[in-house]
C-alpha positions in Angstrom: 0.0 0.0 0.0 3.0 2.6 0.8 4.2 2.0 -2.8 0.7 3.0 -4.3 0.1 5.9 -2.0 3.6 6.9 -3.2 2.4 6.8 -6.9 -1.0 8.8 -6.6 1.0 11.5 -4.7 3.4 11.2 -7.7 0.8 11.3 -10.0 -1.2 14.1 -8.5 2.0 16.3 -8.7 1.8 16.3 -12.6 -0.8 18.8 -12.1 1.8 21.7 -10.2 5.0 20.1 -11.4 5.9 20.5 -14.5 8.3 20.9 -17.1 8.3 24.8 -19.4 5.6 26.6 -18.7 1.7 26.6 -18.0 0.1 29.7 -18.5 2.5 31.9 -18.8 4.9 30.3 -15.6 7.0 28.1 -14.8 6.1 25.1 -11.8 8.8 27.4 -9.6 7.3 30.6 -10.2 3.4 28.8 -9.6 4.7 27.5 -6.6 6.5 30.8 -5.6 2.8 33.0 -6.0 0.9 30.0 -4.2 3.3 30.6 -1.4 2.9 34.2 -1.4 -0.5 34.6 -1.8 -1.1 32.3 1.6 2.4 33.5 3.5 1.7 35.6 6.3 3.6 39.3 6.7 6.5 37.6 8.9 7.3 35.2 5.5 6.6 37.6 2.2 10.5 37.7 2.1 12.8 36.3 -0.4 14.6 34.4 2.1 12.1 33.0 3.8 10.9 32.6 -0.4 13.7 30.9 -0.9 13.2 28.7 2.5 9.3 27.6 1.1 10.9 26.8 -2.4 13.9 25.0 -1.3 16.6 27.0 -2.9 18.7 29.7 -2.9 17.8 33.4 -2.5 19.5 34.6 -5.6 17.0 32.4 -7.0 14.7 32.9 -5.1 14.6 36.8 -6.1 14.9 35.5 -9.3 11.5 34.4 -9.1 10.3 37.6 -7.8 11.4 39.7 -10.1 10.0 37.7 -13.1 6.6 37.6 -11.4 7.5 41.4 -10.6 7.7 42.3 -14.3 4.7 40.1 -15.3 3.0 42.2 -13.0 1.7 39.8 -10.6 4.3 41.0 -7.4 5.3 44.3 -5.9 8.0 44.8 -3.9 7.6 46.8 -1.3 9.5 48.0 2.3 9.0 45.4 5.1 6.2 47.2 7.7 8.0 44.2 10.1 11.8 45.5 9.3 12.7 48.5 7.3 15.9 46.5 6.0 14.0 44.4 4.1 11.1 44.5 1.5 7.7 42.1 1.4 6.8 40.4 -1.7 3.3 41.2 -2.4 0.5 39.8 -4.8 -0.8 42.7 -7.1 -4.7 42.2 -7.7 -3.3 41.1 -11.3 -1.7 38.2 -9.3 -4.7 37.4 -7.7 -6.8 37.1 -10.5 -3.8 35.2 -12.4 -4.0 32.4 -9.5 -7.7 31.8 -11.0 -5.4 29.6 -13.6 -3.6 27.6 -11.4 -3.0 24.5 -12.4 -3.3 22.9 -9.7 -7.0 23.9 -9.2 -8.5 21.1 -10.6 -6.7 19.0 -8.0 -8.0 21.1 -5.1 -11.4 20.7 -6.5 -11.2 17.3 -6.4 -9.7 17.5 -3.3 -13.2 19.6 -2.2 -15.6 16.9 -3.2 -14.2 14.7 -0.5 -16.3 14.3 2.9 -15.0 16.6 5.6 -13.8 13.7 7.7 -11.7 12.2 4.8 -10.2 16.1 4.1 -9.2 15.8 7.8 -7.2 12.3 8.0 -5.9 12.8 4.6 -4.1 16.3 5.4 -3.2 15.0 9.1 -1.2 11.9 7.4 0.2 13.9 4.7 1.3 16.4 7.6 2.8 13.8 9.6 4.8 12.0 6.9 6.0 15.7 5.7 6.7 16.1 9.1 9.1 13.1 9.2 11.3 14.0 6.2 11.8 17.4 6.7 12.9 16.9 10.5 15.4 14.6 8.8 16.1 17.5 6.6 15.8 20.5 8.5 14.4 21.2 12.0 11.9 24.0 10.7 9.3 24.1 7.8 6.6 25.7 6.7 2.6 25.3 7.8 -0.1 27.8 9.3 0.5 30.1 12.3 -2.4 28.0 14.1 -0.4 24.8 14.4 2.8 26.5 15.5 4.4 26.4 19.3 4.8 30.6 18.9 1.0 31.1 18.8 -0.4 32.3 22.0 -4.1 33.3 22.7 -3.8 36.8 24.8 -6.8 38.6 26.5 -6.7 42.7 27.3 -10.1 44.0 28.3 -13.0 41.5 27.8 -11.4 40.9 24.4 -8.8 38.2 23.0 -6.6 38.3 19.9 -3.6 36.2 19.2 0.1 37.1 19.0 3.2 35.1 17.5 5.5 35.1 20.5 8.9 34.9 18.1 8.1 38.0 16.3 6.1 39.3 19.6 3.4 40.8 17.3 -0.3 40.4 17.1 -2.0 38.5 14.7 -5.6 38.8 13.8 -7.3 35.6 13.8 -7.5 35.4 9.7 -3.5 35.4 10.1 -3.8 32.6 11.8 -4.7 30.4 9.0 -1.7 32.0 6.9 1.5 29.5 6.1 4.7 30.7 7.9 8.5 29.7 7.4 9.5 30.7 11.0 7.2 27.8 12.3 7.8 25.4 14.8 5.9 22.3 15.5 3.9 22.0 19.3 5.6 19.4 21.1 
């Protein structure tokens, strides 16, 4: 059974990997607006860019400046540190993701019962979670799952705040993919 789960997941990456280019991008630079359009404030950076996509940050900018001139990126100063600039989608880019290839698997993926969306993304977490501790002690996931999330309170209200960046979030941020992260014990 590990062998044929191995070959769907291969076979479901045909629709986001790729070789040349669909729709106007390469699988990288997909991969790199995905990213970007889910990455919260704290990881719209090329290096943590380069951290999601596995590669350099020469490369990484790279990316960003062809999705830059195709008018799906801005660059612009970091509001988190004024040494560094935040990759953002343009509206263009937002519209462009309606093309993404790998929609089709998503709505597939959508069509599934609640319950079967659940285990499937827990096991694909934990085996994800397996090789890239061999790899590397940090990855990427949402703020919500991450040890540096803390619920605060201040009068009658609550909100949330990322303890390593000691910022608050909003909850909506919460749901937003993050490079710093680090998995609850």
């Amino acid at each position: 059974m590990a062998n044929e789960l191995i070959d769907l997941l291969v076979q479901s990456a045909g629709t986001w990997l790729f070789e040349g280019h669909r729709s106007g991008l390469t699988d990288r630079e997909w991969m790199a607006l995905r990213f970007l359009a889910r990455a919260n404030r704290f990881s719209k950076t090329p290096s943590a860019l380069a951290t999601y996509l596995g590669t350099t940050r020469t490369s990484a900018s790279q990316i960003a400046t062809v999705l830059t001139e195709k008018g799906l990126l801005t660059r612009k100063p970091s509001a988190e540190d004024k040494r560094s600039i935040a990759l953002c989608v343009t509206p263009e880019g937002t519209k462009f993701l309606d093309r993404d290839p790998i929609s089709a698997l998503r709505d597939q993926v959508v069509t599934l019962e609640l319950a079967d969306r659940t285990r499937l993304r827990d096991a694909l977490r934990r085996a994800l979670v397996g090789l890239d501790m061999a790899v590397r002690p940090h990855h990427t996931d949402v703020c919500s799952e991450c040890m540096f999330l803390a619920e605060r309170s201040k009068q009658k209200s609550s909100y949330f705040e990322c303890r390593l960046f000691r910022k608050e979030l909003a909850f909506k941020e919460t749901e937003l993919l993050c490079t710093h992260f680090e998995r609850r014990s």
